[in-house]
N, C-alpha and C positions, 0 to 999 in steps of 0.2 A: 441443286440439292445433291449432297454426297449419297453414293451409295453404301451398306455397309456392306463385307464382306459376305454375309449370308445370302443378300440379294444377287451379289456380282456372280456366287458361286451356282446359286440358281438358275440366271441367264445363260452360266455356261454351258449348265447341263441341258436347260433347254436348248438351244443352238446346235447341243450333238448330236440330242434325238434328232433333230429337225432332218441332220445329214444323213441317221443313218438309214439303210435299208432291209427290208425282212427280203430275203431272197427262199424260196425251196428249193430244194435240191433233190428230186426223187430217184428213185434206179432199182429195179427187181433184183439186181445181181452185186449186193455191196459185197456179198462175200469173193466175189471174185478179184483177183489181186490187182489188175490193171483195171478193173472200174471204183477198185477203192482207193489206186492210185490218182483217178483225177478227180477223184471228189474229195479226197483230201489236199492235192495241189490248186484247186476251187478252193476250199478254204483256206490256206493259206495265203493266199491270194488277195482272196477277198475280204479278209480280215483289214489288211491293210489296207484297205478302202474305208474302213468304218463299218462294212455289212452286218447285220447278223444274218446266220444260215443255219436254217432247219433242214437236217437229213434225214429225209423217211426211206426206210429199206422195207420192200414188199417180198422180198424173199420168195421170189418167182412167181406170186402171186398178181396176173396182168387184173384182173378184175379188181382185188384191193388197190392195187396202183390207180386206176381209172378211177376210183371212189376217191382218196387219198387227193388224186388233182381237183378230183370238186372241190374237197374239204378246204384246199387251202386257195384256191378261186373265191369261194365266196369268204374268208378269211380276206380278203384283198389282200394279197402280198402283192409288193414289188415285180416279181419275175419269178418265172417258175424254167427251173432247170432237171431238163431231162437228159439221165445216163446210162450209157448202153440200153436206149430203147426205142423200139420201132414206134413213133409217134400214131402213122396209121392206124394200129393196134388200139388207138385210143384216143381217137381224132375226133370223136362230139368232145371230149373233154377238151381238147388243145384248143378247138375252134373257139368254146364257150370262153376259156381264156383271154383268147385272142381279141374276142367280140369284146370282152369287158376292158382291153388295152392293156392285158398283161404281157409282157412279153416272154415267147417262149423260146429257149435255147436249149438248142441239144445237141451234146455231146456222143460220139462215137453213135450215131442216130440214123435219119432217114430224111429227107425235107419229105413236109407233108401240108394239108393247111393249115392254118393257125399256125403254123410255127415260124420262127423270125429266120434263125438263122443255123445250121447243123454242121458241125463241126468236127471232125473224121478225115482218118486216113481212104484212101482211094481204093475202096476195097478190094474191089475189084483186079487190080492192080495188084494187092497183095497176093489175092488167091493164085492168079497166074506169076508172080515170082516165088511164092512156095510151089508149086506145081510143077513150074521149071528145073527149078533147083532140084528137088527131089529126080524127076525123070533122067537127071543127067548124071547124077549122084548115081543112078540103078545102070543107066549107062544103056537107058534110052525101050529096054524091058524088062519086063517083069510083072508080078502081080501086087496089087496094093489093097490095104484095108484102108476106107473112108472114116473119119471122122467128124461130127459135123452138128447142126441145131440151128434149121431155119427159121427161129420164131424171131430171130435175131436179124436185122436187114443187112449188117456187116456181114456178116458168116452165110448169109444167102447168096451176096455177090462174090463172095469166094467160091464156095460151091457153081455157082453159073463158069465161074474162070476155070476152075477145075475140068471142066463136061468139055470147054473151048480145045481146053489144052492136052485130055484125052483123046477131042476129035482129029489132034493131029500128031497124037502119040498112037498109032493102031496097037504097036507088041506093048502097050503100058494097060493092062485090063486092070478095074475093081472084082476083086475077089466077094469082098466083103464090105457091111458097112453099121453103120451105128447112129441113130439120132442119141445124141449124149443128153443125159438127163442134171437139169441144173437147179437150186445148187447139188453140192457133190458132183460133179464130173471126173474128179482124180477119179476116184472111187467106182462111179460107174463106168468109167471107160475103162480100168483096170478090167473089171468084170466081163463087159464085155470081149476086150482082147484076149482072157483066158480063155473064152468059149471059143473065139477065130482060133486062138491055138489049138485047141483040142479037134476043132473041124479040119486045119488046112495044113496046121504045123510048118513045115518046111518050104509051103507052096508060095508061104506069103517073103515078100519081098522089101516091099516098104509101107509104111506108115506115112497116110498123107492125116495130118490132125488140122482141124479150120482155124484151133488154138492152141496156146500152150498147158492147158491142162488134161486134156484128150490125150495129148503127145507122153506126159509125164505120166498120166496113168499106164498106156499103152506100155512105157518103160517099165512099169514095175512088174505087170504083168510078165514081159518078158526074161526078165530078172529073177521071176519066182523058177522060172519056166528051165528043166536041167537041162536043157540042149542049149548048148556053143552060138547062138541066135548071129546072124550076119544081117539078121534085119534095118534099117535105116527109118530112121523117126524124123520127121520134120515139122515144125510149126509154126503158127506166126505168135507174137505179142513180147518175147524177149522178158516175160517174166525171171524176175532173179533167180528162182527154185531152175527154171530152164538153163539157165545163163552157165550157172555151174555144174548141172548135169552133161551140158558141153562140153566144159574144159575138164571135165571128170571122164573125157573119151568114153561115153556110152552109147545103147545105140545111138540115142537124139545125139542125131549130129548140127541140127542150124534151128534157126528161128527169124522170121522176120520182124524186127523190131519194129515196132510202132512209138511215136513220140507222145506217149501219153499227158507226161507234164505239159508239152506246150499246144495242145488241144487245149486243155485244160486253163492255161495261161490265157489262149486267144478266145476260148468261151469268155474269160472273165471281160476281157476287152469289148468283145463284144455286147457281155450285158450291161458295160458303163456305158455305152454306147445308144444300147436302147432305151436305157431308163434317161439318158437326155434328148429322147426323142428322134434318137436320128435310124437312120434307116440301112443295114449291109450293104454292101456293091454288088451282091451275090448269094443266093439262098441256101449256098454248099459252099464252105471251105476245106481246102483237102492241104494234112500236113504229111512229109515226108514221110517215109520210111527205106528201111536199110534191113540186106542179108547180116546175120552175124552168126557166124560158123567158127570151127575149131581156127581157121586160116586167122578170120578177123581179130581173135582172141589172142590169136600167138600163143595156139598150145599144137605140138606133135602128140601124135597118137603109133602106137607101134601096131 
């Protein structure tokens, strides 16, 4: 028996549903520019797969988030995706996921239970080549304002690399320091830095920032600020606002770039991955990163 066209077109739409998948996508920090960069390179991404994706922004809010992954656990979705967030923080949730055979991926994250597979740069790793850089940049002393917010398990292994690499810098002391308040961090690390200024003024030396909006704040501070400032900014994350404060010779002289796209790329890989049942080689994947300084950019500064 023929079929008619309203039938054939109705098979096909069922057939697409059948492919597609609800994925979540959660994150406390969408306002931040490199965790909205891989949750929209996730969608992107994952578009071209057929996915639908729901992005919940808890807006630093850890207990709305931890509510938020019930809600869409018992939703049964597909996979739930976690960005920029310490899973532990919220691990009856991940686990309760886990138990019911969702799988959890997390982006610029922490491996914890329940979760399949986290995907991030080497934090670690980055805090001690910002750390470096800057120390040699001051030219091995001086005094330094901290920048920082360990609710976050990335910027906590930075800060541990920092403490590593003061142990073996004695003339590099912390002056001063700041748990940055998110969101708003330009803002609050501005504020902050005006008050180091008004404390230590001329004493401070360089700006170690765990990110690049600590660093950018810190900048503007110093910009408000009438004095000739020689002070040195450095950060990680290679955000665009950073990139050309760079080549604009100010203090922030570098940043360590982080490859947010292809985290972002190799989550999605990964969650095709586990929604056909297969399992990582490894419960941490770690992608590159690179300095990018006025040198790398191919700008002089006088």
């Amino acid at each position: 028996m023929k079929r008619t066209l309203a039938a054939l077109l109705a098979l096909a739409l069922s057939s697409t549903a059948a492919f597609a998948e609800d994925i979540a996508v959660l994150t406390p920090y969408l306002s931040s520019v490199t965790t909205n960069e891989m949750v929209e390179t996730y969608k992107s991404e994952a578009a071209s797969k057929g996915w639908s994706i729901n992005v919940v922004d808890t807006r630093g809010d850890f207990q709305q988030l931890a509510s938020r992954v019930e809600d869409v656990t018992n939703a049964g979705v597909k996979a739930i995706v976690l960005v920029s967030v310490d899973p532990n923080q919220i691990v009856d949730q991940v686990e309760a996921a886990s138990a019911k055979g969702i799988p959890v991926i997390v982006l610029d994250g922490a491996v914890a239970k329940g979760v399949t597979v986290n995907i991030t740069t080497d934090n670690f790793a980055l805090g001690t080549i910002l750390s470096d850089y800057l120390f040699k940049a001051m030219g091995d002393k001086g005094n330094i304002v901290k920048f920082f917010h360990s609710a976050h398990p990335g910027v906590r292994q930075r800060e541990l690399a920092l403490d590593k690499a003061l142990a073996a810098h004695p003339d590099i002391k912390v002056i001063a320091e700041h748990y940055v308040q998110v969101p708003g961090p330009i803002d609050n690390a501005r504020q902050a830095m005006e008050t180091f200024l008004r404390q230590h003024g001329s004493q401070i030396n360089g700006v170690w920032a765990a990110w690049d909006e600590p660093a950018i704040g810190a900048l503007l501070a110093i910009q408000s600020d009438a004095a000739d400032s020689k002070v040195l900014i450095a950060g990680i994350d290679g955000n665009p606002q950073a990139l050309d404060l760079i080549r604009q010779c100010t203090n922030l002289v570098a940043t360590v770039r982080q490859d947010f796209p292809a985290i972002a790329r190799t989550a999605v890989s990964e969650t095709a991955a586990a929604l056909e049942g297969k399992k990582p080689e490894k419960p941490e994947i770690f992608v590159e990163a690179k300095v990018v300084d006025r040198a790398s950019l191919g700008v002089t500064c006088n």
